[in-house]
C-alpha positions, 0 to 999 in steps of 0.5 A: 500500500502506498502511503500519503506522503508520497502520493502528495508529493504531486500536490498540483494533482487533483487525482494521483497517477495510478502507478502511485495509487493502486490499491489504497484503503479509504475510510467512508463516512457520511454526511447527510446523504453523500459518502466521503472516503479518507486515507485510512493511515491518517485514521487514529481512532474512531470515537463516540461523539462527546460535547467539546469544550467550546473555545472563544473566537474560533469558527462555528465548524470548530466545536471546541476541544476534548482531552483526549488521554492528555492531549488536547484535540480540536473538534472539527464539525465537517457539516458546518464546514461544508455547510450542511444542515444541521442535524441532531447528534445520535447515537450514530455520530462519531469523532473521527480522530486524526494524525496528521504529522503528528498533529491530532485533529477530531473530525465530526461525521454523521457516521462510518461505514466501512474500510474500503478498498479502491484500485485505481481504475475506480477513482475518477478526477473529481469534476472542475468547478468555477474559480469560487469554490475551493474544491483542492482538497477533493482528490477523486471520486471512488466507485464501487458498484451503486457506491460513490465516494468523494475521496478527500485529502484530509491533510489539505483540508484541515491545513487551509488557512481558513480552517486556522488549526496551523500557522504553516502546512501540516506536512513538514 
């Protein structure tokens, strides 16, 4: 399995080559009624959702922080930042905990679905969009029979500036 650090080194990219793809596993998650896949190796941990501590003048996707085992971890609600509607926390809501260089960042999803699978002739670019919408962080769609997935880089996403978690990139 190729791991993400070589696969960004093409970051202008939207889609890797598929010599560096091939097979690669995503973690799925939903968001309402789409279907969103992430690089598995930047999976921690999986979490029930628990309240946050809020913090002042940070963004409303940013839900506060939790301890987690002595460390402080951000919460970030990707319905929010993605502009969604929002929606009763359940019993299916979940805190996807991530490492991303070292850095540990929480990300709030509706739920997960499963570890899945995707060689590279199952990942399509992602479509263009106009100039306005900040789409860098959408490496592909995956698919799998009736599935789609909208394949993100975690890592870029969550070191935009306008998420204000890093003064500088998270990759060193």
């Amino acid at each position: 399995m190729q791991s993400l650090t070589s696969r960004t080194q093409s970051t202008d990219a939207k889609i890797p080559s598929a010599a560096l793809l091939q097979t690669r596993e995503f973690l799925a998650f939903n968001l309402g009624a789409e279907e969103f896949g992430i690089d598995i190796l930047k999976v921690q941990e999986i979490r029930c959702y628990e309240k946050p501590t809020r913090m002042a003048g940070v963004p409303d996707f940013i839900k506060g922080v939790v301890n987690l085992r002595g460390v402080i971890v951000p919460i970030v609600d990707l319905r929010i930042k993605f502009n969604l509607p929002e929606v009763e926390y359940n019993d299916f809501t979940v805190v996807i905990v991530l490492n991303l260089h070292g850095r540990v960042v929480g990300i709030v999803v509706d739920g997960v679905s499963d570890v899945t699978s995707l060689q590279a002739d199952q990942v399509k670019p992602a479509p263009e969009f106009s100039s306005h919408l900040d789409t860098s962080h959408v490496i592909g769609l995956g698919t799998l029979e009736e599935r789609m997935l909208i394949l993100m880089d975690i890592e870029r996403l969550m070191a935009s500036p306008d998420m204000g978690l890093a003064d500088r990139p998270l990759a060193a």
